[in-house]
N, C-alpha and C positions, 0 to 999 in steps of 0.2 A: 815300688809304687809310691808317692809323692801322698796324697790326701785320700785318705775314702772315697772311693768312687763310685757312679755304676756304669753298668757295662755288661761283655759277656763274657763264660770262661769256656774255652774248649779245651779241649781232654783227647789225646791220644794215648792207646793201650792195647795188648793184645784183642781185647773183646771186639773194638770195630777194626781188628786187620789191619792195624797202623796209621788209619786215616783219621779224621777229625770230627769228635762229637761237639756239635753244642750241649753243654749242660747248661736246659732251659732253667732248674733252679733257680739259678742264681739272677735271673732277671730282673728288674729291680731289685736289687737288694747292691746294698754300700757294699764293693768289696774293698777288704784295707791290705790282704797281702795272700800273695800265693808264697808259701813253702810247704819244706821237707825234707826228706834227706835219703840215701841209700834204698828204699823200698816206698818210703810213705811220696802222701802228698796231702796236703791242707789246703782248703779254702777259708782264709778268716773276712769275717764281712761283720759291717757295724749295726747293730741292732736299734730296735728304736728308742732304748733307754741308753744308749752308747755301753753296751755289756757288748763283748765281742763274741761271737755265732763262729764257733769251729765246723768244720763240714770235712771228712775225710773222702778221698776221693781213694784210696788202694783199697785191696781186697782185704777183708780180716786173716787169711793166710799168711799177709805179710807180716803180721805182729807175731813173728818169732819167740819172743820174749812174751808174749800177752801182758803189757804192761803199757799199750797204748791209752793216754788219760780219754775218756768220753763220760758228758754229760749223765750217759747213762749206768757209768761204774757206781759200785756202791762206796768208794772209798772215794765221792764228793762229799759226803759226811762230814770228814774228815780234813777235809782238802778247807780252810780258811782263805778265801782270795777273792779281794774287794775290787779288784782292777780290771783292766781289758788286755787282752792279746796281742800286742803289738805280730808276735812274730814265733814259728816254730820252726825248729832243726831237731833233724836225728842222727843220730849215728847210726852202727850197727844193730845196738842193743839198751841204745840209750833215748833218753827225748829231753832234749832244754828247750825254753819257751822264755820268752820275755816281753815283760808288760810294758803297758803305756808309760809307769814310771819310771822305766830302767832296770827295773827289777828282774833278775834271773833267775829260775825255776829250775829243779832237773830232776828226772825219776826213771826207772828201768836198771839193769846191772850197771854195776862199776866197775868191771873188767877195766885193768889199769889206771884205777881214778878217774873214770870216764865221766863218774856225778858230780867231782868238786866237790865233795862235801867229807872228804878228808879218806878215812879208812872203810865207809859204808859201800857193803859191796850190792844192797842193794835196795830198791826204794819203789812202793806200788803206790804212796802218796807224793808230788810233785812237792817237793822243798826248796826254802830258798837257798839261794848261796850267798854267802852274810860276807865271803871274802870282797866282791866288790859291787858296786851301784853306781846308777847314773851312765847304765851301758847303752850304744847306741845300737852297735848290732852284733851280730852273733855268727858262726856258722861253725858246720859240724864236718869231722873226715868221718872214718867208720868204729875212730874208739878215739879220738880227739875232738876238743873243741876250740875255738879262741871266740873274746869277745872285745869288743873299742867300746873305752871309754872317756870320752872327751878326748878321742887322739893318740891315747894309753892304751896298749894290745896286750893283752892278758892271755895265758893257753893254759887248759893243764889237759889229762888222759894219758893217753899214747903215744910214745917218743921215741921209739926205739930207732927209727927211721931218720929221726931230724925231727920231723914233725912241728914240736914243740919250740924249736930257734929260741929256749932259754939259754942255757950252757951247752956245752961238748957232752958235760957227765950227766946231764940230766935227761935217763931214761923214759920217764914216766911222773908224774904231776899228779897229786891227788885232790891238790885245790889249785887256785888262779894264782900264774903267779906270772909275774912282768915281764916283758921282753925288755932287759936292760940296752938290746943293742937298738931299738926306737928311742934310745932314754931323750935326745934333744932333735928327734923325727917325728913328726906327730902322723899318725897314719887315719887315712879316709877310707879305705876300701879294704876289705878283707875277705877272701874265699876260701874253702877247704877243697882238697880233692879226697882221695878214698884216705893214703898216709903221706900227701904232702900241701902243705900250706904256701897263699899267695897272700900277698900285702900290697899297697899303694900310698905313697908318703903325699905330704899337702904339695909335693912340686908335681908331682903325677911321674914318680919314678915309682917301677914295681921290682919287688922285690920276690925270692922265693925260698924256700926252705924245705927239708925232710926227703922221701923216697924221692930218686935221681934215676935210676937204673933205665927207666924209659926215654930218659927225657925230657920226660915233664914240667924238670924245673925250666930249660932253655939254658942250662949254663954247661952243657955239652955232657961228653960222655963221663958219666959220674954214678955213682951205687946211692950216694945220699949228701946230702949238705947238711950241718949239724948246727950251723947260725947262717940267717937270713945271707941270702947273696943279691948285688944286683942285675938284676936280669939285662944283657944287649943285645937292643933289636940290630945295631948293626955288623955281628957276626958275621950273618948269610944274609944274602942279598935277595930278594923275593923272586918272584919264577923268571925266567929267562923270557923274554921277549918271542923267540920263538918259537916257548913253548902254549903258547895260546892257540887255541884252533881257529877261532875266529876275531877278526877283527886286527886292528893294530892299535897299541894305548903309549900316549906319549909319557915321559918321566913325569912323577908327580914330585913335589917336596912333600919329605914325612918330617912329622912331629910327634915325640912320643909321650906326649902325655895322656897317659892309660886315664881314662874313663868310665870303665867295665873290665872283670874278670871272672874266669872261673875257671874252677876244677873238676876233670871226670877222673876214674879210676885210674888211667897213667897216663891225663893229654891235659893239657893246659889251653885259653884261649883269652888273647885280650884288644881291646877297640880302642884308640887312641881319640883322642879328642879331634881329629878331623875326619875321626870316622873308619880310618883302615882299621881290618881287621886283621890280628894272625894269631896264629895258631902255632903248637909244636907238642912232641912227646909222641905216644905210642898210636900207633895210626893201621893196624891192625885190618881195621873194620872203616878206615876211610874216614873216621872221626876227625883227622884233620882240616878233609876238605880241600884235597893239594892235587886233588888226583891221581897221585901214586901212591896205591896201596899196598902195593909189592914192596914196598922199601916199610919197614914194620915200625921206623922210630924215627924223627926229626929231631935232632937234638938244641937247636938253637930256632929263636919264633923265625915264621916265616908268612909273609904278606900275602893270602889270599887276592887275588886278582880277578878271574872267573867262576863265571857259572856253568851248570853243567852242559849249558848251550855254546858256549865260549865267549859268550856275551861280559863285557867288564860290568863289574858288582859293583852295585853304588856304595854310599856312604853307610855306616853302620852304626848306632847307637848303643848298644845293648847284645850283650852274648851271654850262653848258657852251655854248659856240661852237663850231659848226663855220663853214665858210664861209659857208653862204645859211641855216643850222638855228640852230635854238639846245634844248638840253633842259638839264630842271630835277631835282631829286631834293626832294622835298616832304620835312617834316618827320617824317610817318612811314614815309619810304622807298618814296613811290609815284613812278612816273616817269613823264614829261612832255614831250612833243616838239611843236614847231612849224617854220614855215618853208618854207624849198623845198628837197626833196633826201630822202632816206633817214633817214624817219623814225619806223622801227621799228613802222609803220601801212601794212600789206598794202596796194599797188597806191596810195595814196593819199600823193602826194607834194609837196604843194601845202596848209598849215594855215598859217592868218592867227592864229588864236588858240591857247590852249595847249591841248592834248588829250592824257588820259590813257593811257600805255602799261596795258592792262589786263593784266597776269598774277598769277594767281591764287597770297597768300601770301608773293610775293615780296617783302625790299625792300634796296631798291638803297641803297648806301654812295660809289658811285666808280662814276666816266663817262670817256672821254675821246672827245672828235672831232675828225676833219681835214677836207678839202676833201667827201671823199664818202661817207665812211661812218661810224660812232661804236660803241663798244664800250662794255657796263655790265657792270658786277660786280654782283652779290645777292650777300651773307653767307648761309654757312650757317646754317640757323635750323632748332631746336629748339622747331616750334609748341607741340606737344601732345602727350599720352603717352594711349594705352588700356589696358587702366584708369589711369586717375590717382591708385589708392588702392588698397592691400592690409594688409595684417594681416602683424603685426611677426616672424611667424615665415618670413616671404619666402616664397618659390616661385611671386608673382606674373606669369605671364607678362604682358610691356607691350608694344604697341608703342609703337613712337618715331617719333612723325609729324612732317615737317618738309621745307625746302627744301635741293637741295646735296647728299641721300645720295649713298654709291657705295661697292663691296664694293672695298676697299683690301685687307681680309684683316688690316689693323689697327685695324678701329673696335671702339667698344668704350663702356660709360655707367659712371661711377660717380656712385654715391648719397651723398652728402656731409652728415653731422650733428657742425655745428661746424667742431671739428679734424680728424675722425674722418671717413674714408671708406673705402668697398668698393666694387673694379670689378670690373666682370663682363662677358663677352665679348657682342658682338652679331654678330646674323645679321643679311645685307642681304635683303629682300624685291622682286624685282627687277620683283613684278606690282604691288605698293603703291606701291615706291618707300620704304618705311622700313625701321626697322630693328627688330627685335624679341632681348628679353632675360628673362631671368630675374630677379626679384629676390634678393637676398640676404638671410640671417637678420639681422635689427637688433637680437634682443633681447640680443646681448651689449655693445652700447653704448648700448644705452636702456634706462630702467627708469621711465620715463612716460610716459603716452601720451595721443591721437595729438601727430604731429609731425611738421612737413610738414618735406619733404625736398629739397633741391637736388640736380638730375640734371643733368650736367655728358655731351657729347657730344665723340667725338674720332674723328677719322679715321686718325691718326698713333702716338697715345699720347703724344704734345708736348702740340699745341694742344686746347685742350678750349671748347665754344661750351654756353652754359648754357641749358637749357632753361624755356620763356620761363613752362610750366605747371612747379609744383611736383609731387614726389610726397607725399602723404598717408599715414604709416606710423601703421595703428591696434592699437589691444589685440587680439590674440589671443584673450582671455577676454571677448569678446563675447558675450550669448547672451539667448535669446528667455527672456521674462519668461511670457509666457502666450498661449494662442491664442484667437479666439474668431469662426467657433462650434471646439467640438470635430469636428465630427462635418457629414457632409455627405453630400447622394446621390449616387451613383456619375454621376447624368447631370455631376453640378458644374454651373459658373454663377453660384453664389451666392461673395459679396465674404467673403475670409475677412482677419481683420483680427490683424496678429501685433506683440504689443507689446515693444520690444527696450530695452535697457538704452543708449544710443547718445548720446555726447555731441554737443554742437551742432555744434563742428568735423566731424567725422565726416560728421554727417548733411548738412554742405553739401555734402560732394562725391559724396554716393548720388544719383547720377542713371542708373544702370543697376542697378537689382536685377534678382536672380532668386531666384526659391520653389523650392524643389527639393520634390519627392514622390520619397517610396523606400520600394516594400510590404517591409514586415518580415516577415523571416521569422515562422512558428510557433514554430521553436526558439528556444532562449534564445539571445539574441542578448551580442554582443561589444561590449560598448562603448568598450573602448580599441581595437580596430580599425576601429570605425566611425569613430569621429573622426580616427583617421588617413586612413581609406582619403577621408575627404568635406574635407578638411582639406589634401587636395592639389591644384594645378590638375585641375580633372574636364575642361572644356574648352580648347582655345587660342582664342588675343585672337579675334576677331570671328566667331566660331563663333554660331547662336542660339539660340536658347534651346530648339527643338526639333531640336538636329542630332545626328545619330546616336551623336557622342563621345562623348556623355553616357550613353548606353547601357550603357557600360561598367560602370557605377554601378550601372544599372537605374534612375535617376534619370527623370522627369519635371519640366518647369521651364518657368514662366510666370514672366512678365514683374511687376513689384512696384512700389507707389509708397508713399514713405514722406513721413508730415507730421505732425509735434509729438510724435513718440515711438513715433507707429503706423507700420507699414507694410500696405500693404494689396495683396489681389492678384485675380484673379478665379481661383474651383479650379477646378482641370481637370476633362473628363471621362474616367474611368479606364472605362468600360461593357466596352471593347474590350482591356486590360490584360490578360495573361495571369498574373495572381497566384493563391494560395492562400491571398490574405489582405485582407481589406480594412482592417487595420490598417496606417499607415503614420507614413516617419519624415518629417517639416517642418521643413524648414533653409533660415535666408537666405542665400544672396551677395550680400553688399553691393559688390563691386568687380564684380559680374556676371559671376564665374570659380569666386569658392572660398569654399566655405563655411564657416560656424563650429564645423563638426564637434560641436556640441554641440544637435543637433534634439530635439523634442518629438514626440509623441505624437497622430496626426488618423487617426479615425473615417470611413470610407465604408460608405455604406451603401445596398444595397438591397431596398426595403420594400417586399413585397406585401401590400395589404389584400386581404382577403377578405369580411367583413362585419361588420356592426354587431351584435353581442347584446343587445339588441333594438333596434331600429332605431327606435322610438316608444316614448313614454310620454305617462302623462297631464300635463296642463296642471301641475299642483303640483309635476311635476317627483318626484327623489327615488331613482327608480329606480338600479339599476346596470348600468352597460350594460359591454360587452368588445367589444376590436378585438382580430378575431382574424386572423391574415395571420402571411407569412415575412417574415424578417431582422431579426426585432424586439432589441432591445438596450437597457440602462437607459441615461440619460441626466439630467443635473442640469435640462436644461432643457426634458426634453418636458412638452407641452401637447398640449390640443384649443382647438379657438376654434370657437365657433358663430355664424356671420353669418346674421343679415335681412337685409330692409329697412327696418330701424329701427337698424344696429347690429349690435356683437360682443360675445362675452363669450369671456375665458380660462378653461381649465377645467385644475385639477390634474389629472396621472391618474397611477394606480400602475402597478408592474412587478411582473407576478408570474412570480419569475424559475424557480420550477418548472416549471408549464404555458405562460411567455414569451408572455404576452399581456398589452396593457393595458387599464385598469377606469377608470372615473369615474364621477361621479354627477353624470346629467342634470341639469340646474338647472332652477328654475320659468322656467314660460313667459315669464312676468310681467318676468323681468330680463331679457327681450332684444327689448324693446323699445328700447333709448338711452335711458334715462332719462323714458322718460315716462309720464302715466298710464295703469294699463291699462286698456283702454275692449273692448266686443264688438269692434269692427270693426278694432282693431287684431289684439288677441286671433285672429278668424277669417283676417286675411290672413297671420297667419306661417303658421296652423296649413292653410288651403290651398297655402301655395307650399314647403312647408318649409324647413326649415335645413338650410346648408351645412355639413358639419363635416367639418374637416382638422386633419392629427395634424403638430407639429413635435417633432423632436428637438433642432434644434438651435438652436430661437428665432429663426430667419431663416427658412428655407426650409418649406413649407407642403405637404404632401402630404394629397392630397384622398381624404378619407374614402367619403364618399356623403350621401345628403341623407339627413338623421332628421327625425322626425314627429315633431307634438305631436296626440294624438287621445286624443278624452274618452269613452270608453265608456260608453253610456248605454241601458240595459234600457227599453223603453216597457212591456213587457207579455210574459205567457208564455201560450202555448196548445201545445194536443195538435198530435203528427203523426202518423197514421195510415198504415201502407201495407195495402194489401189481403194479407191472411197465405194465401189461396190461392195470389198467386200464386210461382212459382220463387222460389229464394233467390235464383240472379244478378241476377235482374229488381227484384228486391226489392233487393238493395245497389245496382244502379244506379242507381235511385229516389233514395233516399238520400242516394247522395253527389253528383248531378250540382247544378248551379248550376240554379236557376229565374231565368225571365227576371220582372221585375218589371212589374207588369201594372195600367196604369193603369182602372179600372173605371168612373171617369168621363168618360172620351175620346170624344166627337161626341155624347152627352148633354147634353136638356136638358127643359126644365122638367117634365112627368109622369114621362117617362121617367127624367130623371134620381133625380127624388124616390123613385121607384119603386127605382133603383138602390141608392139610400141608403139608404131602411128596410131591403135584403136584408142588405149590409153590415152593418149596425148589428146587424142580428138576428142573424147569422152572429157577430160580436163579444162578444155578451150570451153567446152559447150557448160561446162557447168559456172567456169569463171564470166561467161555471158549473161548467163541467166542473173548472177549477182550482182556484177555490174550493171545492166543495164534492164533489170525488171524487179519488181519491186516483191517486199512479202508482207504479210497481214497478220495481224496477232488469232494467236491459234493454229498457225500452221508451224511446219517442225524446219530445222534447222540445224544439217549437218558440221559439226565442228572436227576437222583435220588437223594434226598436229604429232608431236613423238615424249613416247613413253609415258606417255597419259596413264593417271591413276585411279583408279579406282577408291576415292574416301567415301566416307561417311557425309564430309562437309565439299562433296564436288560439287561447284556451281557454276555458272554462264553469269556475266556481267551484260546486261547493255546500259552502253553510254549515249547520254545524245546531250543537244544543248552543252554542250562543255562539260558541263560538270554534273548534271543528273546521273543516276544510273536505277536500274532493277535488275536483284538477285534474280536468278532463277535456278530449282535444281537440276542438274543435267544427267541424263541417261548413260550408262560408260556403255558404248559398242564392243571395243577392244583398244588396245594401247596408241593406236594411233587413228581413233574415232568416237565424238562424242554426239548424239544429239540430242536437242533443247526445242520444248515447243514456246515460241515469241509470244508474250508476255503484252499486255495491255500497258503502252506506252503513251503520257501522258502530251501528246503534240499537236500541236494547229492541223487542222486538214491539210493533206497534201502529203509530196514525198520529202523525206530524210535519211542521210546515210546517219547509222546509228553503228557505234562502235560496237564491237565482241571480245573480251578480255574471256579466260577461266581461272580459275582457284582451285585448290586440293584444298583449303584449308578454311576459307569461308573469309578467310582476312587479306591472306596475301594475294592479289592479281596479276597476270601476266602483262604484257607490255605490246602485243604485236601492230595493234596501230589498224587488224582487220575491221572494215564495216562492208554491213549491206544495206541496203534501200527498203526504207519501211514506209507503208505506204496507213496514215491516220486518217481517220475521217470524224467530223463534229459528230455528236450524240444526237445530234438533233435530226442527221441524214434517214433516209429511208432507204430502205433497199435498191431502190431503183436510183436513187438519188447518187449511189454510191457508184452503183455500175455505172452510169454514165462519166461520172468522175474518175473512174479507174479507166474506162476507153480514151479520154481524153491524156491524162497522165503519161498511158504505156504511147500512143502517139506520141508526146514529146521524147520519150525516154528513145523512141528508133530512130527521130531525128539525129540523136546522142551517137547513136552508132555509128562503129567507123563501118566506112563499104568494104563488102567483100572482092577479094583482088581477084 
């Protein structure tokens, strides 16, 4: 472990069944090192006086010897020691410890000189060892030690083995004494295993010495080595290519500059500085991780290549021994166990190859193991912040997501630009697990923007652990360029698209928008307190977008996706909204909290049609037609669009904002076809199915008008209608007005008969086209109008024309589809007769064209009844002269 840290330590041990405890303990608290040795384990962590905090983590069972030191022995009395704990090792039945100064300690038996302190076989006060200082580190076998000092490797204890790589003759050491074969070697790394020793010189060659028998040291089949050997990796060649189950790995280049090593009871393991791992010696219990465990011993290292899935093993940084286990710490901090024994894999204690400790986030820096259990450290880490990005006038609430929180009641984040920082306190979230803060104001140290920002984490207000996401500090004076559409129906639905002024940086970290809606008041409104009041967190961190927080506002908020300078959202539906206003305010949050307090201006709306003014016109088109309905409003972009089945057309239309209705002018028929010719049969199938026409306001969204008609009124012919003038008036209007059924005259007719039917017709025909032509009618009496597919509107009317260009509307009676009649109308003419034109309309605008008149016969106001009749015998006299003679 590099500097005092915090972080977590988890603990595997028979107690939880091999799997992985958190010991919450150590949660905020500095740890400075994990050791121990053959049964023990230590946790040293840095106190708040910088006095080092021992914590045992083994059973008091294992203190064999009962000569483990603790704070609560009574021979601290005794014990004189001003310093801190850098670091502890056991052996068997021994314990050395070494301080912050270099200083090395030892107490427990001296089986074999195991204390360094000459002939003393045994020691329940920790003393020093005066033979050497200024040691870096230490480590223990199970009645051996060795220790580096500035480079210098020093052993004494237990030799019988090799162990010790001073001489051939030297069994056993009872103080430090030099390893003359390092004498111009300066060594970096040093491990024990149970009775043989491993070394690393400054080129990163490892060396090995003492018990062989297994293996262990990697320099083949041997009982012991008596001075240092160096170890070759290239002996044996790593697994055979075929022997992989999955996958295929192409040749890598190795380099052996060992990096990490250690020793278990008779298996060796070391990580080269590009991260292979290998392994070698007694393999028993799968310790090696090769997946042959039938074969009991590897005598020379061999490269680890899979996992137990067959998956190729990454890179490795870091490797550990225990006795029958080995784990690894991968190059990004994921952990690694195999072998036989507690290996932090629930219930499952038996792995030939390497298998990943899965926890989530984690990564591990520092391991240590002894005979049956092994402890890891994870750093605290600073994954990720929510929001990642706020606007330089702060008040961003964040959290702070990561591994290792814990409410110390001193943590705390500052936001670092440059030289220049501001810290601000945090809360622990005990259900998340993070920490949550405030941000700070930045615009008094920035004056451009954005600017991503380092957030530094602390538990202490010392140590500070950097968070691994930056924060993104943007301009304040953000603000929407334009909206489009304006305006929308109150169901929403439709994509509203808001165009922002938003530099590239920026825009890479909006990955949480939110649309704010806020009905505006009627009254004139504040707009330096609106931007305050939206300008502040409305919600906290992970709040959504429709939770009641936001109420406060009176805001509504949908979710937003921005790309190339748009953002885009779908609008809400407000149907249900209790406002007095369908005007509202539109503002983004780009961090998904706080808005730009500077919103625009969007239009809801809802639109009741009522009807079309006139619903038809003829084929030329031309007409004006009025939608009249509630909630109507101008807009830059309303339209009409008329669809076939040939095809649309867009249609301008006006606002008239007095009577607040809109107006257009029908178009020919002819242009709604899609471009094509217009032929009859085109022609007849718009004008049977009609057109669809829908009214936009806001150029997206389409609200459906009703179907309009294209129909061409056309006069075949005009004849009398008589009613019989005995009878009743009622009888007589209901005559009138009711609908006749249309009545086919040639139906189960045929040949005499039929002909027969046809001369009556015909004559019936002649005699009516007589009475038109050549006798006159008076206003007040009725007037059959013939023609096809006559409709029945609202706005059906009779034209008469006279004098060229006069006319009088009148409304016309629908018989059935091909009969209308109209009672004549007080027409303004000189006494006498006039043929007076007969046009109709469906639509009140558009007129037919047929060219029919009949003979109206006006008299002065001043006439008297008798005056009149005289005048009408004279008149119909001229009118038979008129007549042709019958043949």
């Amino acid at each position: 472990m590099q500097l005092p840290t915090f972080g977590e330590v988890f603990l595997t041990t028979d107690d939880v069944q091999g799997g992985l405890e958190n010991l919450k303990l150590f949660k905020g608290k500095l740890i400075s090192s994990l050791c121990g040795g053959c049964r023990k384990l230590f946790v040293i962590e840095e106190g708040l006086d910088n006095q080092g905090i021992i914590s045992t983590l083994h059973s008091p069972e294992h203190d064999e010897y009962d000569q483990t030191f603790s704070q609560d022995s009574n021979n601290l009395q005794s014990f004189d020691f001003k310093g801190s704990i850098k670091t502890i090792v056991t052996g068997k039945k021994h314990t050395v410890f070494l301080s912050d100064q270099g200083d090395i300690y030892s107490y427990g038996y001296g089986e074999y000189g195991a204390l360094g302190h000459g002939g003393i076989i045994e020691l329940s006060i920790p003393k020093k060892i005066i033979r050497i200082s200024k040691v870096d580190t230490i480590a223990c076998g199970e009645y051996h030690t060795l220790a580096l000092s500035n480079g210098d490797l020093f052993a004494w204890g237990r030799g019988f083995e090799g162990q010790l790589g001073i001489r051939k003759d030297v069994e056993t050491a009872a103080s430090p004494m030099f390893l003359s074969y390092f004498y111009k070697n300066r060594i970096k790394l040093i491990a024990c295993g149970a009775y043989h020793s491993l070394a690393v010189d400054q080129q990163g060659a490892l060396y090995g010495w003492g018990e062989a028998r297994f293996g262990q040291l990697g320099t083949g089949r041997k009982v012991s080595e008596q001075l240092p050997s160096r170890i070759d990796f290239l002996l044996e060649q790593p697994m055979n290519q075929s022997e992989l189950r999955v996958g295929k790995f192409l040749p890598q280049e190795t380099s052996f500059q060992v990096v990490s090593i250690s020793g278990g009871y008779g298996h060796s393991a070391a990580v080269t500085s590009t991260g292979e791992l290998y392994t070698w010696g007694f393999n028993q219990r799968g310790q090696l991780g090769n997946g042959d465990k039938d074969k009991k011993s590897t005598y020379y290292p061999k490269r680890l290549m899979q996992d137990i899935s067959g998956i190729q093993l990454p890179g490795f940084s870091k490797v550990m021994c225990g006795y029958y286990t080995t784990y690894a710490i991968d190059q990004k901090g994921g952990l690694w166990s195999w072998g036989g024994g507690n290996l932090g894999h629930q219930n499952d204690k038996l792995v030939d190859l390497p298998r990943k400790i899965v926890l989530e986030d984690r990564k591990f820096t520092n391991m240590y193991a002894n005979g049956q259990a092994a402890a890891f450290f994870a750093s605290l880490r600073t994954i990720s912040m929510k929001p990642n990005h706020g606007p330089s006038t702060g008040g961003t609430i964040i959290s702070l997501i990561g591994t290792g929180f814990c409410d110390t009641g001193r943590q705390s984040a500052r936001f670092k630009l440059g030289d220049q920082y501001t810290e601000v306190g945090c809360e622990y979230d005990s259900l998340t697990d993070s920490f949550r803060c405030t941000t700070p104001n930045f615009e008094e140290h920035l004056d451009k923007y954005p600017v991503e920002c380092v957030v530094e984490v602390t538990l202490d207000g010392n140590v500070y652990v950097e968070c691994e996401q930056k924060f993104l500090v943007y301009s304040s004076k953000i603000v929407i360029s334009s909206l489009y559409p304006k305006c929308a129906s109150i169901q929403g639905g439709t994509t509203l698209i808001i165009n922002i002024n938003i530099d590239d940086l920026t825009a890479s970290y909006m990955k949480h928008l939110n649309i704010g809606f806020q009905p505006r008041n009627k009254k004139k409104e504040d707009k330096s307190a609106m931007k305050q009041s939206t300008n502040k967190p409305l919600n906290p961190l992970d709040l959504s977008i429709n939770d009641p927080e936001l109420d406060k506002e009176n805001w509504m908020c949908v979710e937003g996706f921005y790309e190339k300078g748009k953002i885009s959202c779908t609008i809400p539906n407000v149907s249900q909204l209790q406002t007095d206003s369908l005007n509202f305010n539109v503002d983004v949050s780009i961090n998904g909290q706080q808005f730009t307090g500077n919103p625009m201006v969007f239009r809801f709306y809802d639109i009741q049609i009522k009807e079309l003014q006139p619903d038809n016109v003829m084929s030329e088109g031309g007409a004006a037609v009025k939608i009249i309905g509630d909630g109507f409003f101008d807009t830059t972009n309303k339209r009409v669009i008329f669809k076939t089945l040939f095809g649309e057309r867009l249609i301008e239309i006006m606002w008239d904002k007095q009577d607040r209705f809109y107006s257009f002018v029908a178009p020919p028929l002819s242009w709604l076809l899609g471009g094509q010719q217009p032929t009859p049969e085109l022609l007849n199938a718009v004008k049977a199915n009609g057109v669809t026409a829908l009214l936009t306001l806001s150029g997206i969204e389409w609200i459906p008008i009703g179907t309009f008609y294209y129909i061409d009124p056309e006069v075949l012919r005009l004849g009398p209608f008589v009613v019989d003038e005995k009878l009743p008036e009622e009888l007589k209007k209901q005559l009138i007005h009711q609908e006749e059924q249309e009545i086919d005259h040639f139906k189960d007719l045929q040949g005499a008969d039929l002909q027969k039917k046809k001369d009556e017709i015909q004559k019936q025909l002649e005699a009516e086209e007589q009475e038109i032509n050549y006798f006159f009618k008076k206003t007040g009496q009725y007037l059959s109008v013939y023609g096809e597919n006559l409709a029945n509107t609202e706005s059906l009317l009779v034209q008469f024309i006279f004098n060229g260009n006069m006319a009088v509307n009148q409304k016309a009676i629908f018989k059935n589809k091909s009969k209308l009649v109209v009672q004549i109308p007080e027409l303004e003419l000189p006494t006498g007769i006039h043929d007076v034109g007969v046009e109709i309309t469906f639509n009140g605008t558009s007129f037919s064209h047929s060219g029919k008149v009949f003979k109206y016969m006006s008299f002065d106001k001043s006439l008297n009844e008798q005056q009149k009749l005289k005048l009408e015998d004279e008149e119909i006299k001229k009118l038979k002269k008129t007549q042709p003679k019958k043949k």
